[in-house]
N, C-alpha and C positions, 0 to 999 in steps of 0.2 A: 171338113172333119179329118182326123187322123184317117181314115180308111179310104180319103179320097187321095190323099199323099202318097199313100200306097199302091192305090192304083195306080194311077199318074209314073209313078217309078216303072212300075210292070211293063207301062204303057212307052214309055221312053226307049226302056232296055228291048224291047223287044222289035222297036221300031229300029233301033241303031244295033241292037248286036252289041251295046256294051252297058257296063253294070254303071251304075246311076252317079258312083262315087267319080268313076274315071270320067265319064262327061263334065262333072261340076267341076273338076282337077282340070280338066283341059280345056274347057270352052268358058268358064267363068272365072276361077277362082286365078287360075296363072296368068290368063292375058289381062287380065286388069289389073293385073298386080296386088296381088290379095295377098300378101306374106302372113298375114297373121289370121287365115279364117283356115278353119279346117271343116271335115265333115266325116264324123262318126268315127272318131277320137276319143278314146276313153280319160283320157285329162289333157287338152290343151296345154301349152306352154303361156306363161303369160296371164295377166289379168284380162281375160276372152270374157262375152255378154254371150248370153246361152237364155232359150225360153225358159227355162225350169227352174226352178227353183225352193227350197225349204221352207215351208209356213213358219217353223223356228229357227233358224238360224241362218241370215239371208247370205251368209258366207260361208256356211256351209260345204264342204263339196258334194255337187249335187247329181251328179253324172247317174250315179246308182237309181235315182228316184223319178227317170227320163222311162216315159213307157215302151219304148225301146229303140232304137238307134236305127231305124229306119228316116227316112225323109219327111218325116214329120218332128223330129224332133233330134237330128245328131249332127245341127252346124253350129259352132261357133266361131266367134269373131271378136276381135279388138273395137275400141269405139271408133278406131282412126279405120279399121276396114270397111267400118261400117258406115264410117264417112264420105269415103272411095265410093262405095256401091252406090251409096245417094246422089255422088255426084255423077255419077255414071248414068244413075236413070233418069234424073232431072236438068243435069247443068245443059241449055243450052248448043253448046257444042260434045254434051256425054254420046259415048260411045252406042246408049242404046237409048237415048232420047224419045225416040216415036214410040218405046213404052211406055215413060213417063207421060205419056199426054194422054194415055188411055184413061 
């Protein structure tokens, strides 16, 4: 659920001493080369894939209608980062493989 993301954050920040965003920015999103994902950006650059979305208008800008920008709902990403990330948890030789086999 949303409130176990939030934990989870609580739980990370408090383990390392830093706030949730800087972790995802330094341990994920830069070394794998993530140029186009961000996290709890109020508008993305770019045509970014986001969970949320308008029951009317699927292109909408949707940002506002996000329960809030916490870790359960403030990343986006391009299809191609999100192609990265895939390949990163599944390929093979990816970087974090022995999570993909979980």
């Amino acid at each position: 659920s949303n409130t176990n993301y939030q934990v989870l954050a609580l739980v990370i920040e408090a383990a390392t001493g830093q706030p949730v965003d800087r972790l995802l920015r330094d341990r994920l999103i830069a070394p794998l080369g993530l140029t186009a994902t961000y996290f709890d950006v109020p508008s993305p650059p770019g045509d970014t894939i986001h969970g949320y979305g308008s029951p009317f208008d699927p292109w909408e800008e949707t940002f506002a209608y996000r329960e809030n920008s916490g870790p359960d709902g403030g990343m986006f990403a391009t299809a191609s980062d999100v192609a990265k990330w895939l390949r990163t948890l599944f390929a093979k030789d990816g970087a974090f493989r022995e999570l993909g086999l979980a």
